[in-house]
N, C-alpha and C positions, 0 to 999 in steps of 0.2 A: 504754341497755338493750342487752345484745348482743344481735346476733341468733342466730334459732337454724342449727343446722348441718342444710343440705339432704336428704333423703333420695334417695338415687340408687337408682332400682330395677333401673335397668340393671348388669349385672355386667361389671368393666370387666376383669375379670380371667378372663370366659368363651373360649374358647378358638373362633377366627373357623369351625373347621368344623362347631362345634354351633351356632352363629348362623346359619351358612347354613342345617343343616340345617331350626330351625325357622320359617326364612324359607320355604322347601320346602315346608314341611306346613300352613302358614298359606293360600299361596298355590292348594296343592294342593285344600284345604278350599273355597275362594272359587269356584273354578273347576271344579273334580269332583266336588264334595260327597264325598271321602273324606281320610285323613291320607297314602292311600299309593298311588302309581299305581304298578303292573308297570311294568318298564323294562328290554329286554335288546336287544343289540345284535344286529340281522336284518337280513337280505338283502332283508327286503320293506318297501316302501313301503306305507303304507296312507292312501288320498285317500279325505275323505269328503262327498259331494255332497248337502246337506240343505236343505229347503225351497224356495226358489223359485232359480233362476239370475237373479244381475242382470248387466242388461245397460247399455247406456248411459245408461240413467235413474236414478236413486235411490230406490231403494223405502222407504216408510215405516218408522220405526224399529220397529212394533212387527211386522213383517215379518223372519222369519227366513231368511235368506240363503245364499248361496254366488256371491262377487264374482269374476268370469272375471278379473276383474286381477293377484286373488291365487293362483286358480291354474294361471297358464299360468307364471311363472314356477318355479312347483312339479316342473312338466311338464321345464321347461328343466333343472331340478336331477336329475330323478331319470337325467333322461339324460345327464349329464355324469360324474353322481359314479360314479367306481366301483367302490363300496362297495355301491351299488344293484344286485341283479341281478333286481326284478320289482315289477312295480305292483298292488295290491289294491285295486281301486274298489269304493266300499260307498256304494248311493244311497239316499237315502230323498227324493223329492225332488217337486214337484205338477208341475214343467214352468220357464217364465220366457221369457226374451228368447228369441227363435231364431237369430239370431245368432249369441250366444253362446256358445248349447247347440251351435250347429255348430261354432263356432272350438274349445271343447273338445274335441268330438268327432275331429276334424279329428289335432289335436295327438297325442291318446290315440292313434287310430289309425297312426299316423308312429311313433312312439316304436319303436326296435330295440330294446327290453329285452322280455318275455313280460310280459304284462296278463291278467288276470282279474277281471272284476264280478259284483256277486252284487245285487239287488235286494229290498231290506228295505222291509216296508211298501210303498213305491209307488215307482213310475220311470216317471209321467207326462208327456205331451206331447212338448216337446222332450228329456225326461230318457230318450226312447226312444232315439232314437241315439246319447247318450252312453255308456246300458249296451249297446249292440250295437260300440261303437268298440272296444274289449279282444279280445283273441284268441281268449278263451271267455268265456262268458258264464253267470251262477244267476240263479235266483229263486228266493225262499223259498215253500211252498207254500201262504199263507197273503198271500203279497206279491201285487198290483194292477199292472196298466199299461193306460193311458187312450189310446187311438189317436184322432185327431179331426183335424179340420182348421184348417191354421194361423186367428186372429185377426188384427184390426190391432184399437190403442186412439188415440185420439184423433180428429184431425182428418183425416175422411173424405173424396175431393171424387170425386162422382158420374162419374168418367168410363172409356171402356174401360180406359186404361192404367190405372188401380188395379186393378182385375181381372186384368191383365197380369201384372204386377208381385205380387201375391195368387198367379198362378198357377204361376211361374215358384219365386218362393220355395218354396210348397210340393213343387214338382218337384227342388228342390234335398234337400229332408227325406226325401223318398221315395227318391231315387237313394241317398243314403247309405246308408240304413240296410236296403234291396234288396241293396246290395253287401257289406254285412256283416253279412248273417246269410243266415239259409237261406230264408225268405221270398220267395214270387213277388211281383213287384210288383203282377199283377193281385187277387190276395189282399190284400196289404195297402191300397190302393185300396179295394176293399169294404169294411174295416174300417172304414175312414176313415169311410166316407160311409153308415154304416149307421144307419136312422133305427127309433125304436121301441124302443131299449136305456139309451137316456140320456134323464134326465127334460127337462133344458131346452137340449139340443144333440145331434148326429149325431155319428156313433161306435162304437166299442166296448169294453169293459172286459173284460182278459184277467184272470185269477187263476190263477196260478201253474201247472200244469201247463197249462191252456188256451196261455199264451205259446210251448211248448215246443212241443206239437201244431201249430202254426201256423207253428211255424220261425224265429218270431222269438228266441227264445231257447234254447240250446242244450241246459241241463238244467237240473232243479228241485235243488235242495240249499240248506247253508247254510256260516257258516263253514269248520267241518273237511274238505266238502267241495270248497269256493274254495280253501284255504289248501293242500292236497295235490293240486288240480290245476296251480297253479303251480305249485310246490315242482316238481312232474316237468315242468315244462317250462323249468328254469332248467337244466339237465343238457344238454337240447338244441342250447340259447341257447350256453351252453359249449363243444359239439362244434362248432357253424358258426362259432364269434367265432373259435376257433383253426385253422379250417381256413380262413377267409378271412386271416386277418393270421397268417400265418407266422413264425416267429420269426427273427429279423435277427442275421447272426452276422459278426460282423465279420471281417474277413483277417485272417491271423496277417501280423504281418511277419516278414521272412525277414533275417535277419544274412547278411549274408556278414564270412567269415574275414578278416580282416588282411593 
């Protein structure tokens, strides 16, 4: 009996940049839920800081993240490449390791390129110094920030030195984020420790103009106004890149005649 002849569904004769294309739209659909993502080539970086920060421990899979591993290297790239002339931090985040939130912090604030964060939804805990690290600072008017004082999780052992060690960390959280925004320390201090505002902890919860009023954050707005407040500070960045590195002209050499 012969056999019969195979059915190829695949077209062997399709031409490889519509293959890729619908590789594009496939993957695009998996990952975005649309056929078609915006795509143009800008000057701005855009880091997005969502959910919890993890830190040296492994948070449960059904815990939505942001791994300090993967973006300090990010950090490393937008300062090297340059094709990059500004950073766009966009948080939405509960807080996480502190740590971490300060090795971020840390990083963001060093960077020589213009930074600007804008605070969607919430910039919790330790996700308060991350949006104070940028050179200007938003919140959306509608967007949260949770002040309180550091935790530890695990294993506790009754003696001064944890309270030390408890004390010193949180004076690490406080200096930063004192030093990079407008914020008195003995104000945000009170914040901290304010009892009667949270139902099962001490604290405060700012909403969006409140953060601004208090100096923790610079102004209320949202994208258009993040995006046009870099945009004019990459002009700036322009004018000191060229007046610190001078342009290098080599000698002429000089012939002499025969």
């Amino acid at each position: 009996m012969a056999a019969r002849p195979r059915l190829n569904m695949q077209n062997d004769h399709e031409p490889e940049s519509r293959r890729k294309a619908k590789q594009n739209v496939a993957e695009n659909v998996t990952e975005f839920g649309t056929t078609r993502v915006p795509t143009q080539k800008s000057p701005i970086h855009t880091l997005v800081i969502i959910g919890q920060i993890e830190g040296h421990m492994v948070l449960p899979s059904q815990n939505k993240t942001t791994k300090y591993e993967h973006v300090i290297p990010q950090l490393v790239a937008i300062e090297e490449n340059p094709d990059i002339e500004g950073l766009l931090l966009v948080l939405n985040t509960v807080g996480g390791d502190v740590e971490a939130g300060l090795a971020l912090s840390e990083m963001i604030a060093s960077l020589s390129k213009p930074s600007v964060s804008l605070v969607l939804g919430g910039g919790h805990s330790i996700g308060v110094p991350v949006a104070v690290s940028t050179r200007y600072s938003f919140i959306a008017p509608t967007a949260t920030m949770t002040i309180h004082p550091i935790r530890m999780n695990g294993l506790v052992i009754g003696v001064p030195q944890t309270y030390e060690y408890l004390d010193k960390m949180q004076d690490r959280v406080v200096n930063f984020v004192t030093q990079h925004s407008r914020i008195k320390e003995e104000k945000f201090r009170e914040l901290m420790f304010r009892t009667g505002e949270l139902a099962r902890d001490i604290g405060t919860v700012l909403v969006g103009q409140d953060a601004v009023d208090v100096g923790l954050i610079d102004a209320v707005g949202g994208l258009e106004e993040a995006l046009a407040k870099l945009y004019s500070l990459i002009p700036t960045r322009r004018g000191e890149k060229s007046a610190e590195r001078p342009r290098k002209v080599s000698p002429r050499r000089v012939r002499h005649a025969p």
